[in-house]
Wavefront OBJ file of the C-alpha trace (Angstrom):
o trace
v -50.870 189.387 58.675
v -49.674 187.330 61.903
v -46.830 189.435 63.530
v -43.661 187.448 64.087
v -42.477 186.118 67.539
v -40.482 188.291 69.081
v -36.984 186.565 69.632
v -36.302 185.662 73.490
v -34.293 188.054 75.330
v -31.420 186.509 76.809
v -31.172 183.520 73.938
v -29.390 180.696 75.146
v -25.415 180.130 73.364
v -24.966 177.242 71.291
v -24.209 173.991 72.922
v -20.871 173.282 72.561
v -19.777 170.080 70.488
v -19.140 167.147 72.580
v -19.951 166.234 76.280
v -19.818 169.127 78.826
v -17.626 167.761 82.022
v -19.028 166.640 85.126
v -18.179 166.315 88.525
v -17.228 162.905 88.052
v -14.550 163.610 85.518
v -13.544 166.772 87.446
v -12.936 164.525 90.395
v -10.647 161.643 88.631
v -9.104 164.402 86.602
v -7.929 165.635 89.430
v -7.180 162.275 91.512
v -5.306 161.262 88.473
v -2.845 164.449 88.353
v -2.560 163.856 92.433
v -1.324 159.803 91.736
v 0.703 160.491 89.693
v 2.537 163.317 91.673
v 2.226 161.187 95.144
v 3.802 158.499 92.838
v 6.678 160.502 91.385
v 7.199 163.180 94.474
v 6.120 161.520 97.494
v 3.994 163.597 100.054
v 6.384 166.521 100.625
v 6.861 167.189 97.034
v 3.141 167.304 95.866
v 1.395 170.365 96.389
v -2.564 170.990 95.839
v -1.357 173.870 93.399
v 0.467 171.530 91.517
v -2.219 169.048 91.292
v -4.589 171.588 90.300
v -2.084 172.648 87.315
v -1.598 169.281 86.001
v -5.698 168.863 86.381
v -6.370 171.897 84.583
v -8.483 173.631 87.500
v -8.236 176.178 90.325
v -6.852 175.217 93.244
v -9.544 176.115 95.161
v -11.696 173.333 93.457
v -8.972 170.714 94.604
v -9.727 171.686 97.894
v -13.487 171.820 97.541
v -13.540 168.409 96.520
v -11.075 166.665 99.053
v -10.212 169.245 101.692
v -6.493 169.617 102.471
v -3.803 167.559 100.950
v -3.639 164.876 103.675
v -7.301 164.566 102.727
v -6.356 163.941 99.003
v -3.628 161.619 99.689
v -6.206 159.414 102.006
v -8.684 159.544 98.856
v -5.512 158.657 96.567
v -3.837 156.044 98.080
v -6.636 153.550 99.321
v -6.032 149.663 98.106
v -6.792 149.441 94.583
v -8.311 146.034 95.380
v -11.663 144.901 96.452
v -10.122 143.339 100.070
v -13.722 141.634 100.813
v -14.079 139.431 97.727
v -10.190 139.193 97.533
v -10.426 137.646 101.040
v -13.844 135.772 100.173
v -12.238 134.242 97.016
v -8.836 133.236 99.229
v -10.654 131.634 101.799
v -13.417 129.888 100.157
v -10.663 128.141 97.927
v -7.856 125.499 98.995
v -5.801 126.845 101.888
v -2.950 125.768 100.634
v -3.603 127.935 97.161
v -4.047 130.961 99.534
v -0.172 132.609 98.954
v -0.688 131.768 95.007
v -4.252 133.322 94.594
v -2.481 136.664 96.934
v 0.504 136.704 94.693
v -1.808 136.642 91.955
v -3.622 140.207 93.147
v -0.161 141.362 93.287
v 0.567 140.611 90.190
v -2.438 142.052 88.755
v -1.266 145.498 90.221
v 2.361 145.182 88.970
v 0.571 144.784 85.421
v -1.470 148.058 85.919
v 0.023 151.338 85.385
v -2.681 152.985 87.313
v -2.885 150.654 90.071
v 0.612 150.228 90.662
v 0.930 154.317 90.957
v -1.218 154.109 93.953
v 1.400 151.525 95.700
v 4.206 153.336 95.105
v 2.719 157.045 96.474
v 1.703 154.916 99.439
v 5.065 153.368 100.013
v 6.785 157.046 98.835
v 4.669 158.693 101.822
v 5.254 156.226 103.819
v 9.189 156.689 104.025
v 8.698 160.274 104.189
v 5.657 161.749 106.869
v 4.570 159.325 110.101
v 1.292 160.051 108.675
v 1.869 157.861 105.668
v 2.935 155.237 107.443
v 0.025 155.057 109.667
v -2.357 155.241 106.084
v -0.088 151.854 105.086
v -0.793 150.150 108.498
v -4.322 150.803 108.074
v -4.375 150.274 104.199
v -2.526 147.337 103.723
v -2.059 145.195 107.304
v -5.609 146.312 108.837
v -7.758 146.059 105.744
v -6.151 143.204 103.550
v -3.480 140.967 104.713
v -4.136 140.402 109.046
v -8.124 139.971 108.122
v -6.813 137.702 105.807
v -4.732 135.456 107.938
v -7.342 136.015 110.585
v -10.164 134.746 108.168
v -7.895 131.616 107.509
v -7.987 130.826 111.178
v -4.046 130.908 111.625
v -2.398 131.223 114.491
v -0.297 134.717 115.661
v -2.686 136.287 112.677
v -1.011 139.841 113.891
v 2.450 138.397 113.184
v 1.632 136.773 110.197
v 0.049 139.898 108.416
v 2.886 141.550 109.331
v 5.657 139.108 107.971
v 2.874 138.932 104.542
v 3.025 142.827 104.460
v 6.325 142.980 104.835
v 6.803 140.512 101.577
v 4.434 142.319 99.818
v 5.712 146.123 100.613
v 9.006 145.061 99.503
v 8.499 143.322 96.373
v 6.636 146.867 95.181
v 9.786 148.890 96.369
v 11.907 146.186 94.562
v 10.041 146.238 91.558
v 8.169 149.452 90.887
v 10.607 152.027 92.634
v 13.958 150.379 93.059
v 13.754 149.172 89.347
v 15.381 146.086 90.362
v 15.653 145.004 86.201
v 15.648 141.025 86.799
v 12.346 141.832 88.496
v 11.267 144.001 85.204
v 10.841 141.238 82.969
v 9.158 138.900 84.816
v 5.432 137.744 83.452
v 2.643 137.608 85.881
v 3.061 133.546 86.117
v 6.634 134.159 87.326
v 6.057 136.227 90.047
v 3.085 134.035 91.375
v 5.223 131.368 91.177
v 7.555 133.056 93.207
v 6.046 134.994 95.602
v 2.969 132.446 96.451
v 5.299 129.904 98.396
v 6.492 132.434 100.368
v 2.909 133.855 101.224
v 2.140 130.606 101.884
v 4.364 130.139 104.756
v 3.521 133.377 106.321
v -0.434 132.785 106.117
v -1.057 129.341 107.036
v 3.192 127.785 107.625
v 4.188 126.803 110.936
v 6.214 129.472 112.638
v 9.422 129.602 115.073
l 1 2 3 4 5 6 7 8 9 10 11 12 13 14 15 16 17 18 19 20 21 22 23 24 25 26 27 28 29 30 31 32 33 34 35 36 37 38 39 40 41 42 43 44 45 46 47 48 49 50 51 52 53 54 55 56 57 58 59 60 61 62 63 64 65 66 67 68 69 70 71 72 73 74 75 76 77 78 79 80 81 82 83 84 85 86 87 88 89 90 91 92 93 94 95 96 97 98 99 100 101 102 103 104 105 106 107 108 109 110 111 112 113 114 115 116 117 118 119 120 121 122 123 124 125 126 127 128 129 130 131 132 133 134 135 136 137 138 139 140 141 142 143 144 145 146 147 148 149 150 151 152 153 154 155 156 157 158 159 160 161 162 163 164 165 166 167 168 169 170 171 172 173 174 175 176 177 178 179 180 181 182 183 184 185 186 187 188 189 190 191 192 193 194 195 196 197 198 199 200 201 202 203 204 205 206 207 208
Protein backbone atom coordinates (compact mmCIF):
# COMPACT_ATOMS: atom_id res chain seq x y z
CA UNK A 1 0.00 0.00 0.00
CA UNK A 2 1.39 3.51 -1.36
CA UNK A 3 2.20 5.64 1.79
CA UNK A 4 0.54 9.04 1.74
CA UNK A 5 2.37 12.38 0.96
CA UNK A 6 3.52 13.82 3.74
CA UNK A 7 1.79 17.35 4.07
CA UNK A 8 4.34 20.38 3.37
CA UNK A 9 5.80 21.92 6.31
CA UNK A 10 5.18 25.45 6.40
CA UNK A 11 1.65 25.20 4.22
CA UNK A 12 0.85 28.29 2.68
CA UNK A 13 -2.59 30.38 4.43
CA UNK A 14 -5.52 30.68 2.39
CA UNK A 15 -5.67 33.45 -0.09
CA UNK A 16 -7.71 35.94 1.09
CA UNK A 17 -11.03 36.83 -0.88
CA UNK A 18 -10.64 39.64 -3.19
CA UNK A 19 -7.56 41.51 -4.68
CA UNK A 20 -4.50 41.89 -2.36
CA UNK A 21 -3.34 45.83 -2.61
CA UNK A 22 -0.56 47.01 -4.53
CA UNK A 23 1.74 49.68 -4.63
CA UNK A 24 -0.28 51.45 -6.97
CA UNK A 25 -3.31 51.68 -4.77
CA UNK A 26 -1.06 52.23 -1.71
CA UNK A 27 0.30 55.23 -3.53
CA UNK A 28 -3.19 57.04 -4.62
CA UNK A 29 -4.57 55.91 -1.32
CA UNK A 30 -2.34 57.87 0.13
CA UNK A 31 -2.15 60.92 -2.48
CA UNK A 32 -5.85 60.96 -2.12
CA UNK A 33 -5.92 61.40 1.89
CA UNK A 34 -2.90 64.15 1.22
CA UNK A 35 -5.46 66.26 -1.51
CA UNK A 36 -7.80 66.30 0.30
CA UNK A 37 -6.00 67.62 3.51
CA UNK A 38 -3.76 70.20 1.27
CA UNK A 39 -7.31 71.11 0.00
CA UNK A 40 -9.08 71.57 3.33
CA UNK A 41 -5.83 72.63 5.63
CA UNK A 42 -3.45 74.21 3.42
CA UNK A 43 0.34 73.30 3.86
CA UNK A 44 0.77 74.18 7.55
CA UNK A 45 -2.16 72.23 8.64
CA UNK A 46 -1.41 68.84 6.87
CA UNK A 47 0.88 66.65 8.50
CA UNK A 48 2.42 63.23 6.99
CA UNK A 49 0.90 61.58 10.25
CA UNK A 50 -2.29 62.77 9.38
CA UNK A 51 -2.16 61.69 5.88
CA UNK A 52 -1.01 58.40 6.86
CA UNK A 53 -4.21 58.11 9.31
CA UNK A 54 -6.70 59.05 6.82
CA UNK A 55 -4.70 56.47 4.27
CA UNK A 56 -4.80 53.76 6.63
CA UNK A 57 -0.85 53.19 6.75
CA UNK A 58 2.26 53.95 8.82
CA UNK A 59 3.70 56.99 8.51
CA UNK A 60 6.80 55.77 7.70
CA UNK A 61 5.38 54.35 4.34
CA UNK A 62 4.17 58.01 3.47
CA UNK A 63 7.56 58.94 3.64
CA UNK A 64 9.00 55.97 1.80
CA UNK A 65 6.97 56.71 -1.03
CA UNK A 66 7.34 60.62 -1.41
CA UNK A 67 10.03 61.71 1.02
CA UNK A 68 9.14 64.69 3.24
CA UNK A 69 5.96 66.59 3.03
CA UNK A 70 7.17 69.32 0.64
CA UNK A 71 7.92 66.26 -1.48
CA UNK A 72 4.22 65.09 -1.22
CA UNK A 73 2.74 68.37 -1.80
CA UNK A 74 5.02 68.69 -5.21
CA UNK A 75 3.58 65.07 -6.16
CA UNK A 76 -0.03 66.42 -5.06
CA UNK A 77 -0.46 69.53 -6.51
CA UNK A 78 0.93 69.20 -10.19
CA UNK A 79 -1.72 70.49 -13.07
CA UNK A 80 -4.35 68.04 -13.38
CA UNK A 81 -4.22 68.75 -17.13
CA UNK A 82 -2.24 67.39 -19.94
CA UNK A 83 -0.51 71.17 -20.73
CA UNK A 84 1.10 69.66 -24.13
CA UNK A 85 -2.05 68.54 -25.94
CA UNK A 86 -4.03 71.33 -24.07
CA UNK A 87 -1.59 73.76 -25.78
CA UNK A 88 -1.44 71.54 -29.10
CA UNK A 89 -5.29 71.53 -29.30
CA UNK A 90 -5.35 75.64 -28.53
CA UNK A 91 -3.00 76.42 -31.05
CA UNK A 92 -3.73 74.19 -33.85
CA UNK A 93 -7.41 75.61 -33.71
CA UNK A 94 -8.72 79.30 -34.55
CA UNK A 95 -6.79 81.88 -32.55
CA UNK A 96 -9.47 83.66 -31.86
CA UNK A 97 -11.27 80.36 -30.10
CA UNK A 98 -8.05 80.18 -27.96
CA UNK A 99 -9.68 82.00 -24.48
CA UNK A 100 -12.98 79.73 -25.15
CA UNK A 101 -11.18 76.30 -25.68
CA UNK A 102 -8.87 77.57 -22.11
CA UNK A 103 -12.03 78.45 -20.32
CA UNK A 104 -13.27 75.26 -21.38
CA UNK A 105 -10.21 73.20 -19.41
CA UNK A 106 -11.24 75.32 -16.62
CA UNK A 107 -14.37 74.40 -16.63
CA UNK A 108 -13.70 70.84 -16.89
CA UNK A 109 -11.80 71.14 -13.47
CA UNK A 110 -14.56 73.18 -11.72
CA UNK A 111 -16.82 70.04 -12.73
CA UNK A 112 -14.33 67.55 -11.07
CA UNK A 113 -14.28 67.02 -7.47
CA UNK A 114 -10.90 65.50 -7.65
CA UNK A 115 -9.37 67.84 -9.94
CA UNK A 116 -10.60 70.87 -8.51
CA UNK A 117 -9.05 69.64 -4.90
CA UNK A 118 -5.70 69.86 -6.44
CA UNK A 119 -6.36 73.77 -7.39
CA UNK A 120 -7.46 74.74 -4.33
CA UNK A 121 -4.36 72.96 -2.08
CA UNK A 122 -2.22 74.75 -4.65
CA UNK A 123 -3.80 78.12 -4.23
CA UNK A 124 -4.23 77.23 -0.12
CA UNK A 125 -0.25 76.74 -0.08
CA UNK A 126 0.26 79.27 -2.01
CA UNK A 127 -1.17 82.04 0.44
CA UNK A 128 0.45 80.36 3.20
CA UNK A 129 4.54 79.08 2.64
CA UNK A 130 6.82 81.09 -0.24
CA UNK A 131 7.37 77.62 -1.24
CA UNK A 132 3.87 77.22 -2.55
CA UNK A 133 3.92 80.03 -4.35
CA UNK A 134 6.98 79.26 -6.21
CA UNK A 135 5.17 75.44 -7.03
CA UNK A 136 2.14 77.86 -8.63
CA UNK A 137 4.65 79.96 -10.70
CA UNK A 138 6.11 76.91 -11.98
CA UNK A 139 2.77 74.89 -12.15
CA UNK A 140 0.51 77.13 -13.63
CA UNK A 141 2.48 80.34 -15.47
CA UNK A 142 5.72 78.20 -16.52
CA UNK A 143 4.06 75.00 -17.62
CA UNK A 144 0.52 76.05 -19.02
CA UNK A 145 -0.51 79.53 -19.60
CA UNK A 146 3.15 81.73 -20.76
CA UNK A 147 4.02 78.50 -23.15
CA UNK A 148 0.73 79.04 -24.20
CA UNK A 149 0.75 82.64 -25.17
CA UNK A 150 4.29 82.03 -26.28
CA UNK A 151 3.12 79.13 -28.65
CA UNK A 152 0.45 81.64 -30.06
CA UNK A 153 3.23 83.96 -31.06
CA UNK A 154 1.86 87.03 -28.95
CA UNK A 155 3.59 89.72 -28.04
CA UNK A 156 4.85 90.51 -24.06
CA UNK A 157 4.02 86.47 -23.76
CA UNK A 158 5.53 86.95 -19.96
CA UNK A 159 2.89 89.63 -19.31
CA UNK A 160 0.23 88.00 -20.88
CA UNK A 161 0.58 84.60 -18.93
CA UNK A 162 0.65 86.51 -16.11
CA UNK A 163 -2.57 88.72 -16.61
CA UNK A 164 -4.21 84.84 -17.96
CA UNK A 165 -2.96 83.35 -14.58
CA UNK A 166 -4.08 85.89 -12.74
CA UNK A 167 -7.84 85.38 -14.32
CA UNK A 168 -7.59 81.95 -13.90
CA UNK A 169 -6.16 81.81 -10.07
CA UNK A 170 -8.92 83.99 -9.15
CA UNK A 171 -11.88 82.54 -10.64
CA UNK A 172 -10.77 79.11 -8.53
CA UNK A 173 -10.49 81.26 -5.25
CA UNK A 174 -13.88 82.84 -6.28
CA UNK A 175 -15.49 79.78 -6.99
CA UNK A 176 -14.07 76.77 -5.20
CA UNK A 177 -12.81 78.49 -1.87
CA UNK A 178 -14.54 81.81 -1.53
CA UNK A 179 -17.93 80.04 -2.37
CA UNK A 180 -18.92 83.02 -4.21
CA UNK A 181 -22.84 81.30 -4.66
CA UNK A 182 -23.75 83.22 -8.07
CA UNK A 183 -20.60 81.47 -9.26
CA UNK A 184 -22.05 77.96 -7.74
CA UNK A 185 -24.68 77.49 -10.13
CA UNK A 186 -23.23 78.25 -13.14
CA UNK A 187 -23.10 75.25 -15.97
CA UNK A 188 -19.90 74.66 -17.75
CA UNK A 189 -21.33 76.71 -20.98
CA UNK A 190 -21.72 79.73 -18.67
CA UNK A 191 -18.50 80.03 -17.44
CA UNK A 192 -16.85 79.50 -20.96
CA UNK A 193 -18.92 82.00 -22.08
CA UNK A 194 -17.69 84.16 -19.58
CA UNK A 195 -14.36 83.65 -18.92
CA UNK A 196 -13.19 82.92 -22.77
CA UNK A 197 -13.54 86.71 -23.84
CA UNK A 198 -11.55 87.68 -21.23
CA UNK A 199 -8.75 85.01 -21.98
CA UNK A 200 -9.01 86.12 -25.18
CA UNK A 201 -7.81 89.54 -24.63
CA UNK A 202 -5.00 88.52 -22.46
CA UNK A 203 -3.61 85.78 -25.03
CA UNK A 204 -3.80 87.22 -28.34
CA UNK A 205 -5.76 91.25 -27.46
CA UNK A 206 -3.84 94.23 -28.03
CA UNK A 207 -2.40 95.59 -24.84
CA UNK A 208 -1.79 99.23 -23.22
Amino acid sequence: MPTPPRPPLNPSPPARPGRRPGVSETRESILAAARRQFAEGGFAKTSVRGVAKEAGVDPGLVRHYFGSKEDLLREVISIPVDASALIRQIVEGPRDAAGSVLAAAIAGILADDEKSAVITALVRTAATEPEGARMVRDAVSRTVITPLAMALQSDQAELRGALTASQTIGFFVAHRIVRLEPLQGLDRQTVVALLGPTLQRYLTGPLP
